[in-house]
C-alpha positions in Angstrom: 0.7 -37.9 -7.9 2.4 -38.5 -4.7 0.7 -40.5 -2.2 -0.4 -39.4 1.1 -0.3 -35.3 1.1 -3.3 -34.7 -1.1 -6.3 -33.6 1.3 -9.5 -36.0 1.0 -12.3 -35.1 -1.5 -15.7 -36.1 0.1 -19.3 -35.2 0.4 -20.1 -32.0 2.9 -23.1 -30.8 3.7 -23.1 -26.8 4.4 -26.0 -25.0 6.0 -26.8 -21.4 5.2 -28.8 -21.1 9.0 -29.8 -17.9 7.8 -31.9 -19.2 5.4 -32.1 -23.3 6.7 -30.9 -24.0 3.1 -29.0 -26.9 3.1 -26.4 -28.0 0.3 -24.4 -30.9 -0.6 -21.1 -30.4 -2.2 -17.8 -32.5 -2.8 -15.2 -30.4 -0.7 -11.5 -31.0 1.3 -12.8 -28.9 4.1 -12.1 -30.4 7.6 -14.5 -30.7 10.4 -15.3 -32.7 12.9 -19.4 -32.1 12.9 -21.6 -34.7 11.2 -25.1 -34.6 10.4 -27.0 -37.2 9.1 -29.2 -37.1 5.3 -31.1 -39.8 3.3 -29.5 -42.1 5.3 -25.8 -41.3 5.2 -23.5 -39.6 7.7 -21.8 -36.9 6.0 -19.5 -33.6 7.5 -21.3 -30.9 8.6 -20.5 -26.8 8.0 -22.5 -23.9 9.1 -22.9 -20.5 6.7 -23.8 -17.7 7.2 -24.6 -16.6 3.8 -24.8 -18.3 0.7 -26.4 -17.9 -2.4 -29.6 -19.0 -1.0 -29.7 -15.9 1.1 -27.3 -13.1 -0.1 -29.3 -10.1 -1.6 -27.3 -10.6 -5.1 -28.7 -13.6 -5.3 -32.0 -13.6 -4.1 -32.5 -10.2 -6.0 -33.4 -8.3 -3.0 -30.6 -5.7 -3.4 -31.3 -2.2 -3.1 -31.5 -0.4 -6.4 -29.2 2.8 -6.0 -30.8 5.0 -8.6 -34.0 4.8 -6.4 -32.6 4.6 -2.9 -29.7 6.1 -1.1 -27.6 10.1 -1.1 -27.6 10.3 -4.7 -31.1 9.8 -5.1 -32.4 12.2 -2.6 -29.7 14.5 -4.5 -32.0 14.4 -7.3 -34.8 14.7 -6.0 -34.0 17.4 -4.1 -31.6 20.0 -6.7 -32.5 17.6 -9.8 -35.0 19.8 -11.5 -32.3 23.0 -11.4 -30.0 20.5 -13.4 -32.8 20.0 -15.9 -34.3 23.6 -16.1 -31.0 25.3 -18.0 
């Protein structure tokens, strides 16, 4: 590998503030924010979503076949479909 144009690999912290979730990974991401945790001063990165708060995740997603046009479709004209 060639010296000097490979990005450094180093601890972040990111911060999902819409959940106060905070997570260390290994990243090349730049900033110039630092937080310190457990003793260490590491580079800081505000989220706002991660997998600590995105519905997929968190399994708060709205189930279509209960919610939504479609289902008020059915509910609505669904019996005429079923009555032939």
């Amino acid at each position: 590998m060639k010296e000097g144009i490979h990005p450094e690999y180093r601890t972040v912290v990111f911060h999902d503030t819409s959940a106060d979730a905070y997570f260390k990974v290994g990243s090349t991401i730049k900033t110039e924010r630092t937080i310190e945790m457990d003793g260490k001063t590491f580079p800081y990165i505000t989220l706002d979503v991660s997998s600590a708060s995105h519905v997929f995740y968190t399994g708060k997603q709205k189930d279509l076949t209960r919610e939504g046009r479609a289902a008020r479709f059915n509910q609505r004209f669904g019996r005429f479909a079923n009555s032939r």
